[in-house]
C-alpha positions in Angstrom: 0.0 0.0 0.0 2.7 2.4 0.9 4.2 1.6 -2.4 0.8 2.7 -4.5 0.9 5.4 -2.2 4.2 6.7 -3.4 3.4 6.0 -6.7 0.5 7.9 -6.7 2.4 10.5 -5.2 5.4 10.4 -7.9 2.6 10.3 -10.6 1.0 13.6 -9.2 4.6 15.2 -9.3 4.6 14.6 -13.0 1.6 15.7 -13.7 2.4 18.8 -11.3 5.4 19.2 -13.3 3.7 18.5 -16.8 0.8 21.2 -15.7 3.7 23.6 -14.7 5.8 23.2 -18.1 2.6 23.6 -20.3 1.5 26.4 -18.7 4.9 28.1 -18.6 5.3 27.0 -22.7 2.1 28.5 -23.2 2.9 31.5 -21.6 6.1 32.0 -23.4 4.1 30.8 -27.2 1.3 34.1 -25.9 4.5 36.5 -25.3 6.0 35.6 -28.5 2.5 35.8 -30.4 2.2 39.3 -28.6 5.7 40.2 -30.1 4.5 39.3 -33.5 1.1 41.2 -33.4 3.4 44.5 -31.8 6.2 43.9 -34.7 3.5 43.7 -37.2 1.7 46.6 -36.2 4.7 48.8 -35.7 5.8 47.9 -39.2 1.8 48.4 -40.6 1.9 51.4 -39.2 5.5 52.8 -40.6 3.8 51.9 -44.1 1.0 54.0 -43.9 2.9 56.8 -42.6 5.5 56.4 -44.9 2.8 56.5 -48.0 1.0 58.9 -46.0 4.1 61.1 -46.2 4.2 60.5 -49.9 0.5 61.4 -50.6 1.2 64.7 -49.0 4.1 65.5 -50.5 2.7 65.0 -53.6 -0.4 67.1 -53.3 1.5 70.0 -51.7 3.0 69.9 -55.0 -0.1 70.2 -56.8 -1.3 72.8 -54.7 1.8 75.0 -55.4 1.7 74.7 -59.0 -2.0 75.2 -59.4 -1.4 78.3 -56.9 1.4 79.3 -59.3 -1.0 79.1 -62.4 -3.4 81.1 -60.4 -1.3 83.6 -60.0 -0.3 83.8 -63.4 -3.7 83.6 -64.7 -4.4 86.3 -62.5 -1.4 88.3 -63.2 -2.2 88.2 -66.9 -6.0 88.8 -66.6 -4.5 92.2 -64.6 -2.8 93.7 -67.2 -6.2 93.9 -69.0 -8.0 95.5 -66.9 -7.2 99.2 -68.1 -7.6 97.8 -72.0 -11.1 96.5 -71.2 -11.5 99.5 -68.6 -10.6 102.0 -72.1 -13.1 100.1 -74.6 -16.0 100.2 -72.0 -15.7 104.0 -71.4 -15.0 104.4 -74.8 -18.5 102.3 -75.6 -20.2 103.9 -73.0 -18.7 107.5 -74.3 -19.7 107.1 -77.5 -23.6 106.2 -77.0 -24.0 109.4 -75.0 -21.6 112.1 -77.1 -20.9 110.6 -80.1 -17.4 109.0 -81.1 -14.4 109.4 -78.8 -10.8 108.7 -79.5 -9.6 105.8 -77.9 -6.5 108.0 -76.8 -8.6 110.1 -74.9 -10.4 107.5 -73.6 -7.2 105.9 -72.3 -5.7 109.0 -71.2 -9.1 109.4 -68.9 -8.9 105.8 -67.6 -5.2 106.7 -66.7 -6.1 109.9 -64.9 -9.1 107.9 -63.2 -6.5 105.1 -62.4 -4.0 107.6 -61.0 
């Protein structure tokens, strides 16, 4: 009796043992599964900013030459401003009075201007 009583006893051990090794092995497989998700993410995450990075980049470039076309459209629709300023007194002129020059119609826009 004593013997199956040590027996028992060494076979609990074992399984104490067993229990202990599987928990600690599952333990360590959860850690390294954590490491994998973290490494993963980390590396998901470096993409997107990196593209995000790129996407920016490349639209502050749009933005700066459809800013600079702006500005040149608007820079060129400026310096006809007085010539469309002269034909429209000079239309307006002429239905009141009569004919006008268009010098003196310029020369007026220019003193208008100053």
């Amino acid at each position: 009796m004593d013997a199956d009583l040590a027996a028992a006893d060494a076979d609990r051990q074992k399984t104490d043992a067993a229990i202990a090794a599987y928990e600690k092995a599952l333990a360590e497989a959860k850690a390294n599964a954590q490491g994998i998700a973290n490494a993963s993410r980390e590396a998901i995450q470096a993409d997107l900013a990196a593209k995000r990075s790129a996407a920016e980049a490349d639209l502050a470039g749009k933005v700066s030459a459809a800013e600079a076309r702006i500005a040149t459209t608007k820079a060129e629709a400026l310096t006809h401003v007085d010539e469309i300023a002269a034909e429209t007194a000079q239309a307006v002129v002429s239905q009141i009075v009569g004919d006008v020059s268009s010098d003196s119609v310029r020369a007026a826009v220019a003193k208008v201007k100053g």
